[in-house]
C-alpha positions as CSV (number, residue, x, y, z in Angstrom):
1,X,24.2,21.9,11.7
2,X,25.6,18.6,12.3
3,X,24.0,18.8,16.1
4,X,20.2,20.1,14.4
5,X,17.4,17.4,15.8
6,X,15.5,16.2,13.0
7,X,13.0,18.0,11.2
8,X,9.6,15.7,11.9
9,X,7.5,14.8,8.9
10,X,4.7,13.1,10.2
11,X,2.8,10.2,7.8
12,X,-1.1,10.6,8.9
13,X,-2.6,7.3,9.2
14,X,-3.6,5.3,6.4
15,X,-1.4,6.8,3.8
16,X,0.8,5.1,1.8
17,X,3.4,7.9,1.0
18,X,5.2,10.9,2.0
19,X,6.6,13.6,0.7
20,X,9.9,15.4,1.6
21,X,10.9,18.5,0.5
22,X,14.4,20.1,0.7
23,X,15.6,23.6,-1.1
24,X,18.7,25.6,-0.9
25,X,20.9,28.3,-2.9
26,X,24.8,29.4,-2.9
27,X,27.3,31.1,-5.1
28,X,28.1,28.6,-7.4
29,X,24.6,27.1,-7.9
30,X,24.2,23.4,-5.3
31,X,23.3,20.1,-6.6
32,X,21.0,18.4,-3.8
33,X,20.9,14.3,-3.2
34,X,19.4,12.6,-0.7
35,X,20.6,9.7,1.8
36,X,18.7,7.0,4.3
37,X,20.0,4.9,6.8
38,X,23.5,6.4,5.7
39,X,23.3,5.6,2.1
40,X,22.8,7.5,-0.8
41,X,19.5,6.6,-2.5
42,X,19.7,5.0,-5.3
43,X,17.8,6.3,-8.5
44,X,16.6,2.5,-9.5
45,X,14.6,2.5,-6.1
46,X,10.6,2.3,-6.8
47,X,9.7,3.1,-3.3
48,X,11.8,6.4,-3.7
49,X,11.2,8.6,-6.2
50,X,12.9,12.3,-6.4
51,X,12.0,15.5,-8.9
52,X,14.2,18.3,-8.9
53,X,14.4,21.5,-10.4
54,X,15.6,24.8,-10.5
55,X,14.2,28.5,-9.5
56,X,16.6,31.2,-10.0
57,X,19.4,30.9,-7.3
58,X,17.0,27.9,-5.9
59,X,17.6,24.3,-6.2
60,X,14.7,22.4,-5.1
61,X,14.1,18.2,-4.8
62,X,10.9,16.9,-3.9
63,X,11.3,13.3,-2.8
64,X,8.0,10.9,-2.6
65,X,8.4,7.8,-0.4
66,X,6.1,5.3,-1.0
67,X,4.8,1.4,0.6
68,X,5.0,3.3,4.3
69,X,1.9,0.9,4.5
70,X,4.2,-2.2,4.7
71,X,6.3,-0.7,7.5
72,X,3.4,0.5,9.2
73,X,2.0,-3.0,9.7
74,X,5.6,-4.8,10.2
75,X,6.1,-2.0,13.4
76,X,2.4,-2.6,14.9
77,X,3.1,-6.4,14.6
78,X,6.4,-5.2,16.1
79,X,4.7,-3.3,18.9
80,X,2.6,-5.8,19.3
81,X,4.5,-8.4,20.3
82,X,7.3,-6.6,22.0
83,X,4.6,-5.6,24.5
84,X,3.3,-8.7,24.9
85,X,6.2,-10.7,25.8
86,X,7.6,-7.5,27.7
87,X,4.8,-7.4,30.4
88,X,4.0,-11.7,29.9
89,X,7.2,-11.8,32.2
90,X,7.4,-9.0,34.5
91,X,7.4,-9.5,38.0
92,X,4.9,-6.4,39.8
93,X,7.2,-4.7,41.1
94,X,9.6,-4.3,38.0
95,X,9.2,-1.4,36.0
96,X,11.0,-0.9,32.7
97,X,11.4,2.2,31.2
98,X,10.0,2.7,27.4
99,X,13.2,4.5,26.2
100,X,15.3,1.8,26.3
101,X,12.9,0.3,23.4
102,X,13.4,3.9,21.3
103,X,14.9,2.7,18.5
104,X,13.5,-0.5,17.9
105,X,11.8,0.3,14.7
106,X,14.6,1.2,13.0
107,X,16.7,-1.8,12.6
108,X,13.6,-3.4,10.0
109,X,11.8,-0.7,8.6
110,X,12.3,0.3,4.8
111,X,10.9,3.8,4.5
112,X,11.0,5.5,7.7
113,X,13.4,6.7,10.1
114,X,15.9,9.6,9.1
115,X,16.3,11.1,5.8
116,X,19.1,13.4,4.7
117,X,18.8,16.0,2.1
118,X,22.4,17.0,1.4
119,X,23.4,20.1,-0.3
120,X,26.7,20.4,-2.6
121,X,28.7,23.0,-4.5
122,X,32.6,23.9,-4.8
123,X,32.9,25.7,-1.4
124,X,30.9,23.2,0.8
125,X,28.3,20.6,1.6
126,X,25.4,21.2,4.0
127,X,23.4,18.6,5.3
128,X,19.6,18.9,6.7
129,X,17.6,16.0,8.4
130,X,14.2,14.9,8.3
131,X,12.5,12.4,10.5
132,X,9.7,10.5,8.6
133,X,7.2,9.0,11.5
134,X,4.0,7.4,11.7
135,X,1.3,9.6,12.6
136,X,-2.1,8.3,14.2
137,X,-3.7,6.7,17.1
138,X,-1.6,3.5,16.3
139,X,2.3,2.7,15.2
């Protein structure tokens, strides 16, 4: 489902990881991996780590993001400013509209964003996005 929006995983406020969890089964068994910001991840990477295991047809991967409390500070400094110097210079009767700002935590952040848990066997690979966001009253 190449066109699928995002599955949302929402990080509540305060916490410092996340967990994402992909499963899936076909005829011969699938290996699952996962990918971010169009990468695979690599297994030397602290701040991700990934278990995987097997249940009859299913393959399962639980992968554990951690330091989202680094990102989370960097995107309210972020927001923060961005605001500041986007209304220091407005005129009154400009109005900008807040989607033209929708990506702009994704160029810096390290562990949000989307994540990819792609499926693989013989006959096929499948691919199934999650969206890991900030949760809370704040960024």
């Amino acid at each position: 489902e190449p066109e699928a929006e995002p599955v949302p995983v929402l990080v509540p406020d305060r916490s410092d990881t996340a967990q994402l969890r992909c499963r899936a089964q076909g005829v011969p068994g699938v290996q699952l991996h996962w990918e971010h910001r169009g990468q695979s991840l690599c297994p030397n990477e602290a701040r991700f780590q990934e278990h995987q295991w097997r249940e009859g047809p299913w393959t399962s991967s639980l992968l554990t993001v951690t330091n989202i409390t680094q990102d989370r500070a960097r995107l309210r400094d972020q927001y923060q400013h961005l605001n500041r110097d986007r209304y220091k210079n407005r005129h009154r009767h400009q109005y900008q509209n807040w989607d033209q700002y929708k990506n702009w935590d994704q160029d810096q952040n390290q562990t949000l964003g989307t994540f990819v848990c792609v499926a693989q066997n013989p006959l096929g690979t499948v691919r199934r996005r999650l969206q890991l966001q900030l949760a809370g009253t704040g960024t």
